[in-house]
C-alpha positions as CSV (number, residue, x, y, z in Angstrom):
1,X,20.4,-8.1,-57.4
2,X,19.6,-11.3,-55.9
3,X,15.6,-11.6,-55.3
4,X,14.4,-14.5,-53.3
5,X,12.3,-16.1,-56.1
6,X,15.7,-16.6,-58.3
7,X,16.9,-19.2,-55.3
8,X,15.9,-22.5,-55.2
9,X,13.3,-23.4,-52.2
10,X,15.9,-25.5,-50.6
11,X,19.0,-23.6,-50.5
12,X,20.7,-23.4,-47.0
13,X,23.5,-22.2,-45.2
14,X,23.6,-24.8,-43.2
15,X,21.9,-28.4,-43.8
16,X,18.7,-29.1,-41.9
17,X,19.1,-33.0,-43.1
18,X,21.1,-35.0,-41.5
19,X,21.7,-33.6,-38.0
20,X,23.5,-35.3,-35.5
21,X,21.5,-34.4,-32.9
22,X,17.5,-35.2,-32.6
23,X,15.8,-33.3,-30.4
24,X,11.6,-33.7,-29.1
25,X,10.7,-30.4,-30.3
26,X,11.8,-28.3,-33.5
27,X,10.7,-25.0,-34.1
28,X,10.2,-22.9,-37.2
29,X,11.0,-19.1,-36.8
30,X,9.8,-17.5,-40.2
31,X,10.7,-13.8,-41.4
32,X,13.4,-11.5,-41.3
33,X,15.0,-9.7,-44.0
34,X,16.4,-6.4,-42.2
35,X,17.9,-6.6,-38.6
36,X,14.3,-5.0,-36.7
37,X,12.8,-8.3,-37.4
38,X,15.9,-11.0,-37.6
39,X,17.5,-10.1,-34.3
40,X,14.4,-10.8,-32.4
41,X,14.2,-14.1,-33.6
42,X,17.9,-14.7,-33.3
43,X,17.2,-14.2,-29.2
44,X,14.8,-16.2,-29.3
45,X,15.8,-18.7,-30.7
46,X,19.4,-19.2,-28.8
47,X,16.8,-18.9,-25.8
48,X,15.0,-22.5,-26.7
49,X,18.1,-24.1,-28.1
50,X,20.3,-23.7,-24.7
51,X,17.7,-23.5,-22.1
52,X,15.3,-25.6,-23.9
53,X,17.0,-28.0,-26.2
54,X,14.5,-27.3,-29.0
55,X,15.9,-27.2,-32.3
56,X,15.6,-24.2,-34.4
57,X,15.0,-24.0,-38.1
58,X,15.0,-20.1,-39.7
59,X,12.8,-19.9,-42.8
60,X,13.5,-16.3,-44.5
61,X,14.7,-14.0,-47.3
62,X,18.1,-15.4,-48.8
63,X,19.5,-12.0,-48.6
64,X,23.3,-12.2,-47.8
65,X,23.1,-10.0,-44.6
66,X,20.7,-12.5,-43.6
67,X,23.0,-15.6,-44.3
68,X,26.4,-13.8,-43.0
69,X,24.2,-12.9,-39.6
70,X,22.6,-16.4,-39.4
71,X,25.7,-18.3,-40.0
72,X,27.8,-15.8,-37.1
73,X,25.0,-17.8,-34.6
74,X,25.4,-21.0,-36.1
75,X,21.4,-20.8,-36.8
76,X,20.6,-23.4,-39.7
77,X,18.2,-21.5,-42.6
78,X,16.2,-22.2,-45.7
79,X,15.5,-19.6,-48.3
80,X,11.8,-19.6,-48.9
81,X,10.2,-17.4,-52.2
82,X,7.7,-14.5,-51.1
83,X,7.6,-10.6,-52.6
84,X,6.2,-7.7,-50.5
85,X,3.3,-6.5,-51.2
86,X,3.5,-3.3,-48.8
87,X,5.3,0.1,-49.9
88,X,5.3,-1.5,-53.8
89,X,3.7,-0.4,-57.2
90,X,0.5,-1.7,-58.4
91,X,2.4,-4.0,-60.7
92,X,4.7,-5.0,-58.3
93,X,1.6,-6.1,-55.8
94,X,-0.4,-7.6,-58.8
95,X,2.8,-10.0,-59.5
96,X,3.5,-10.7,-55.2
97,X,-0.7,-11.5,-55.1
98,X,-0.2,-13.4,-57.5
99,X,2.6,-15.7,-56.6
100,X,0.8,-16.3,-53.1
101,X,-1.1,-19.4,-53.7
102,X,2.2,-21.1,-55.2
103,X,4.8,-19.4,-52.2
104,X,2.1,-20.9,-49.6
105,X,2.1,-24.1,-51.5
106,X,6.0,-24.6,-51.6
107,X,5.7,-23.3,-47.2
108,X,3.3,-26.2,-46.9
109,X,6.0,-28.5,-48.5
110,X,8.5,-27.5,-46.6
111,X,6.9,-27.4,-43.6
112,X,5.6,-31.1,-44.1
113,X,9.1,-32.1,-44.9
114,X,10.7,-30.5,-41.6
115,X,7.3,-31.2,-39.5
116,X,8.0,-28.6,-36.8
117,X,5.7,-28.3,-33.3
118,X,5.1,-24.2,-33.9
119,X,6.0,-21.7,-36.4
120,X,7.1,-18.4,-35.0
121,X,6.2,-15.4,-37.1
122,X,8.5,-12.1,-36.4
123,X,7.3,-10.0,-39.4
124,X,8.4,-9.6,-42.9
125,X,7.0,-10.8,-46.3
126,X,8.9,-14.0,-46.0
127,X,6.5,-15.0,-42.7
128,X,3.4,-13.9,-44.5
129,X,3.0,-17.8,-46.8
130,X,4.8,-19.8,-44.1
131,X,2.1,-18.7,-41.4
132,X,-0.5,-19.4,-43.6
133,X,0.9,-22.5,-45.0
134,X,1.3,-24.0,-41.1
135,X,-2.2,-22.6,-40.6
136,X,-3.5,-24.7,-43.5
137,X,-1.8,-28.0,-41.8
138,X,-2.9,-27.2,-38.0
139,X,0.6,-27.1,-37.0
140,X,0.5,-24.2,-33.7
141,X,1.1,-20.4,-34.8
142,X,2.6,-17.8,-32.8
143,X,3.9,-14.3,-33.7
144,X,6.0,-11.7,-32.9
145,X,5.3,-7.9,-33.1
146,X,8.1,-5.2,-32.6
147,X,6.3,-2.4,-33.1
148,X,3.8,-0.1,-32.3
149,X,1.8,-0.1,-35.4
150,X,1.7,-3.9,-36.7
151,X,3.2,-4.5,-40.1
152,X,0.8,-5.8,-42.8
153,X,2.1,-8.8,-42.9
154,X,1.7,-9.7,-38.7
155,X,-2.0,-8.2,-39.2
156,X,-3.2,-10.4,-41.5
157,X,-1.5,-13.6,-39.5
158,X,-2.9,-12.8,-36.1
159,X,-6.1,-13.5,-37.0
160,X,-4.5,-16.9,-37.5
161,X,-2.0,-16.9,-34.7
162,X,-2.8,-18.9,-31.3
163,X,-0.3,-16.0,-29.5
164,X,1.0,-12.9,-30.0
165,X,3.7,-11.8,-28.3
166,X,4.0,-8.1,-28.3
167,X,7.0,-5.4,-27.8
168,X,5.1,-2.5,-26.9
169,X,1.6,-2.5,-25.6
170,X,-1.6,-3.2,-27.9
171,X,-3.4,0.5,-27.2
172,X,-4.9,0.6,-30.4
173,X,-6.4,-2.4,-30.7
174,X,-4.5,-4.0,-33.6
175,X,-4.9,-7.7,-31.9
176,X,-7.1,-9.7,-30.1
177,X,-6.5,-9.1,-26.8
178,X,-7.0,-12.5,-25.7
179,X,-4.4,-13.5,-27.7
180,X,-1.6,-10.9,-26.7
181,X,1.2,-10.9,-24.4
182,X,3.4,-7.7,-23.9
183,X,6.8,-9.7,-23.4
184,X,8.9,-6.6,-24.9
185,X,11.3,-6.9,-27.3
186,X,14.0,-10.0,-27.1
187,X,17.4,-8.1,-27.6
188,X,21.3,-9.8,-26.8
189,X,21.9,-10.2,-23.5
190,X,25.2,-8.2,-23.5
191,X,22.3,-5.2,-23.4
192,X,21.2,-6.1,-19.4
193,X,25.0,-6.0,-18.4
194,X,25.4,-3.5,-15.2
195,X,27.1,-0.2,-17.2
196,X,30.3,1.3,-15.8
197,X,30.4,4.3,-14.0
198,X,30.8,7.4,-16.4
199,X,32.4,10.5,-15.4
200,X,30.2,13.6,-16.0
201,X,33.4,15.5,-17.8
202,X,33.8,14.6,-21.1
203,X,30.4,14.5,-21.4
204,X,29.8,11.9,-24.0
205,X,27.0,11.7,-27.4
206,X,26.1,8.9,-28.9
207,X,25.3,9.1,-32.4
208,X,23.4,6.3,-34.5
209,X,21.3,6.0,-37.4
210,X,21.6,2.3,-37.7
211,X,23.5,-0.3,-39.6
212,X,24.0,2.0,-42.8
213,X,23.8,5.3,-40.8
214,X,21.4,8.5,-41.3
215,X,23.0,10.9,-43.6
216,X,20.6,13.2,-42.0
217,X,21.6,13.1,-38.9
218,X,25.2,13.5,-39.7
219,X,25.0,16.7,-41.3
220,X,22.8,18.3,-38.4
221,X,25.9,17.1,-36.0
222,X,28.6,18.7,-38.2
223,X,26.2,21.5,-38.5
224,X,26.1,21.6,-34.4
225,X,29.7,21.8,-34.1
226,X,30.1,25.7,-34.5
227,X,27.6,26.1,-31.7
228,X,29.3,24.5,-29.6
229,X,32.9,25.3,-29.7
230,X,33.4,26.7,-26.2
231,X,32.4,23.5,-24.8
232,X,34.8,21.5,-26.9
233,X,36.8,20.6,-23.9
234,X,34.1,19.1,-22.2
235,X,32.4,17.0,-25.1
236,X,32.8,13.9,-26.8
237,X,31.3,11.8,-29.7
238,X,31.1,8.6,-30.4
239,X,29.4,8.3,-33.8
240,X,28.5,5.4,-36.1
241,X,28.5,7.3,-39.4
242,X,27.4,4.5,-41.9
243,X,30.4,3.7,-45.2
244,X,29.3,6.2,-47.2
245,X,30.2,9.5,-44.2
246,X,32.8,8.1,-42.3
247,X,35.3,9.9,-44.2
248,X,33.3,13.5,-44.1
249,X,32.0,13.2,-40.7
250,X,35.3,12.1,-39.4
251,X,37.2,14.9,-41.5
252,X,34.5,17.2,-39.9
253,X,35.3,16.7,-36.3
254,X,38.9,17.1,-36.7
255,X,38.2,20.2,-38.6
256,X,36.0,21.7,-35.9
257,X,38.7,20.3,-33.5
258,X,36.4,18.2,-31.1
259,X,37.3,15.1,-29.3
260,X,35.4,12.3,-31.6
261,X,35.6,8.2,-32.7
262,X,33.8,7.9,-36.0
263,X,33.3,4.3,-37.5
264,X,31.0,3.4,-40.8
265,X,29.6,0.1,-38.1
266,X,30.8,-1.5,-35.0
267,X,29.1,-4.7,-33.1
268,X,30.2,-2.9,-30.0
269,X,27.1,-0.8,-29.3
270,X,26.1,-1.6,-26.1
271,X,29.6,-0.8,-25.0
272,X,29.1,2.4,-26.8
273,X,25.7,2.9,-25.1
274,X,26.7,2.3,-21.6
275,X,30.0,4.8,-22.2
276,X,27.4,7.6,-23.5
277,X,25.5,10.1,-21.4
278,X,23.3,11.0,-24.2
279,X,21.9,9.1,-27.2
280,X,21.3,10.8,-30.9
281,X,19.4,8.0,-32.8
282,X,16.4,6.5,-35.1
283,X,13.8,4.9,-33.2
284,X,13.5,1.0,-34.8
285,X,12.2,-1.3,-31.9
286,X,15.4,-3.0,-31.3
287,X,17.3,0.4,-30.4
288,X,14.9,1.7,-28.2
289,X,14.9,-2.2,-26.4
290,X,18.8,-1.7,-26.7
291,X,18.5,2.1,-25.1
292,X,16.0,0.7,-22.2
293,X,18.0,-2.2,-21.1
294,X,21.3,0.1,-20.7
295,X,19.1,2.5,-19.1
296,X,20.2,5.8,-21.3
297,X,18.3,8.2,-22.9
298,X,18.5,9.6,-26.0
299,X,17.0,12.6,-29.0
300,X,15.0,9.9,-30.9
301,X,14.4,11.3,-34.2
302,X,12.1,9.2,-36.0
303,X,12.7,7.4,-39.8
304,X,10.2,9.7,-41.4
305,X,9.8,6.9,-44.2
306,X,9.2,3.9,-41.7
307,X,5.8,2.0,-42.8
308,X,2.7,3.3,-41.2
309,X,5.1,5.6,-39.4
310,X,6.0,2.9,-37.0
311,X,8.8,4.6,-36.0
312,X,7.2,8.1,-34.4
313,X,4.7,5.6,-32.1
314,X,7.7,3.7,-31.1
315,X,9.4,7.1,-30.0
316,X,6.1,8.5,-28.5
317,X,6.0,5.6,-26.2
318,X,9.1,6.3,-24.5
319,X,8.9,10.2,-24.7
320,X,5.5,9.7,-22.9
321,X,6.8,7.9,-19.6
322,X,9.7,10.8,-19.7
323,X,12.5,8.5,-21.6
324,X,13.3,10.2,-24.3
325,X,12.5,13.6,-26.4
326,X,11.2,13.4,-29.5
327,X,11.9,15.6,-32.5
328,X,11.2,15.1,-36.0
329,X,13.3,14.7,-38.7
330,X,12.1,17.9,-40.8
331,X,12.6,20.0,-37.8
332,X,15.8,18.1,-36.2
333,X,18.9,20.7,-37.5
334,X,22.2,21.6,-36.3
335,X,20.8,25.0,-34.4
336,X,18.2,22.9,-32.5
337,X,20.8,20.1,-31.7
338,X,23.1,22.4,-30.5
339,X,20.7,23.4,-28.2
340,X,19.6,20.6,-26.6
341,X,23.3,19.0,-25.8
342,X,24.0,22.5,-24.0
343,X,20.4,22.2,-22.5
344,X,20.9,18.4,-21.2
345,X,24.7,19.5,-20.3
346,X,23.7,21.8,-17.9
347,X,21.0,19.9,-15.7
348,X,22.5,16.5,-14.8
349,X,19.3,16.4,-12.5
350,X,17.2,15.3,-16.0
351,X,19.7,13.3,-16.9
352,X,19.0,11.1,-13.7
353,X,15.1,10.9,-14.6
354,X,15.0,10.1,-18.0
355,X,17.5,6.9,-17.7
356,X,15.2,5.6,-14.4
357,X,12.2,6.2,-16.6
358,X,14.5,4.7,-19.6
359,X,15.8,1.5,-16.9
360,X,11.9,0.8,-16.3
361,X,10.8,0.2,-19.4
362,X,13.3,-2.6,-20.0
363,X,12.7,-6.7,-19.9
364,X,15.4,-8.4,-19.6
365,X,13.1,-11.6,-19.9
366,X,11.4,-10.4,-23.1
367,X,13.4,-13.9,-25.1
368,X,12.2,-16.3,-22.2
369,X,8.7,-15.8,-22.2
370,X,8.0,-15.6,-25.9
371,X,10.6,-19.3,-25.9
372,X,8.1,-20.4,-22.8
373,X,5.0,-19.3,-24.4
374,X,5.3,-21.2,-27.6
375,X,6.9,-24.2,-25.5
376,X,3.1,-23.8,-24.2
377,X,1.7,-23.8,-27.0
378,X,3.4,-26.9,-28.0
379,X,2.3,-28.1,-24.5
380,X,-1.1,-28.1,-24.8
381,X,-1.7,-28.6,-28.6
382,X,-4.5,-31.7,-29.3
């Protein structure tokens, strides 16, 4: 398994020496690692590199998603060494505490090598030494926070940071609220496009645990199946199983003899989002961005396992305003599913509410004004 301290500092997908193109302002954007945190950063930066010109620099994990996403952007990125401390064994946090001073000592380096105007934090171990490292050398800090509940990492930098740009609003009080700004969540634009028109017959579910699927939630749909067989005429799933359940779940729909397209992944979700009527899904920042800007609604069923529970605040937000419905994943089975498509079937009327309530929680603008708020930052730096 490849771990981040086993790659040298400098290796890169795509050289940061010898551009062709020199540009006034160059920008770090530090963190990543799973999708909630990289895509973020990847909307911002394409928002300061073709409104603004500004070239972009990723420092993060050298996982391989991470380089095969990064490269399909054409994003240049360093691999820079860090360990988590969060969700680890006491050994495991001993050795990452440990290996701080020397990770923020090989940041600083970098850093004074590539002598970027800001440093964007968006959350994950990897931002945790390069924050502090452009901290230690007075270069501008901003970060990014997708969820409700800040990660360990983002509440230990903000006290740090010069902004912080935030997904949802600050209710608790993590941040200094002089330092905040609710921007929302910056998500592709393909998101904001106006959906088709759907017809209310075959009334159409969305199912979507995320990039490797919820094995959870496809067994409570197979389990729904029975309970709904005199409305198989008038139903139809869309459901992105993860590798490991294509086969079953696929094999399970046919059995059941319901109208369904099954795939392990597919890039084409916000197609798949504007064709549904109802979503079936976690509750990570970016899907619930994703659900707002198409203006649907959805069962969010909550990671149970997310840090700090992030994942249940996220979903309470929206089920608050009247966006979404809420159940957990201990209580979310095939009976109570069952129940709620027929439910939701039957009064279009709530339909209508939940995706206004949904549409109004969107912002479409969420990449500009984090891009424009470190460009002032930038501005007015001494």
């Amino acid at each position: 398994m490849l771990k981040a301290d086993s790659w040298p500092l400098k290796a890169k997908f795509m050289p940061t020496e010898n551009r062709k193109q020199k540009t006034e302002n160059r920008i770090i954007i530090a963190g990543g690692g799973t999708g909630g945190h990289l895509f973020p950063g990847i909307a911002v930066a394409q928002e300061l590199r073709t409104r603004h010109q500004a070239e972009v620099i990723f420092l993060t994990t050298p996982k391989p998603v991470t380089a095969r996403i990064l490269s399909q952007y054409g994003i240049p990125w360093e691999a820079i060494s860090s360990r988590a401390l969060k969700g680890q064994g006491l050994f495991a946090r001993l050795r990452a505490v440990a290996g701080l001073p020397g990770n923020i000592w090989a940041a600083r380096s970098r850093l004074k090598a590539l002598r970027p105007q800001l440093v964007l934090g968006i959350g994950g171990h990897t931002a945790g030494p390069v924050g502090v490292a452009a901290w230690s050398l007075g270069i501008p800090l901003a970060i990014h926070e997708q969820n409700t509940i800040p990660g360990f990492t983002n509440r230990l930098l903000s006290r740090l940071a010069s902004r912080v740009f935030l997904s949802f609003p600050d209710r608790q009080g993590f941040f200094p609220p002089e330092k905040c700004a609710w921007t929302g969540n910056p998500i592709r634009p393909e998101f904001f496009q106006t959906p088709p028109d759907r017809p209310p017959v075959p009334f159409t579910v969305l199912i979507m645990g995320g990039s490797q699927g919820a094995h959870h939630l496809n067994m409570a749909v197979l389990a729904a199946l029975p309970r709904l067989a005199d409305l198989k005429e008038k139903l139809h799933f869309l459901q992105i199983s993860g590798e490991a359940d294509q086969a079953m779940v696929a094999a399970g729909f046919r059995e059941a003899g319901f109208s369904a397209e099954v795939f392990a992944f597919t890039p084409e979700v916000a197609k798949f989002m504007a064709r549904a009527h109802l979503l079936v899904c976690r509750a990570g920042a970016s899907t619930l961005a994703e659900l707002t800007a198409v203006g649907r609604t959805a069962i969010l069923v909550p990671y149970p396992f997310a840090a700090n529970n992030h994942q249940e605040f996220n979903a309470r937000f929206l089920e608050e305003v009247g966006a979404a419905e809420v159940i957990l994943n201990k209580d979310f089975t095939g009976e109570v599913l069952a129940g709620k498509i027929r439910e939701i079937f039957a009064a279009p009327q709530w339909l209508t509410a939940r995706e206004a309530a949904s549409r109004s929680l969107a912002c479409p603008a969420a990449a500009r004004e984090i891009a424009q708020g470190c460009l002032d930052l930038i501005g007015t730096r001494e």
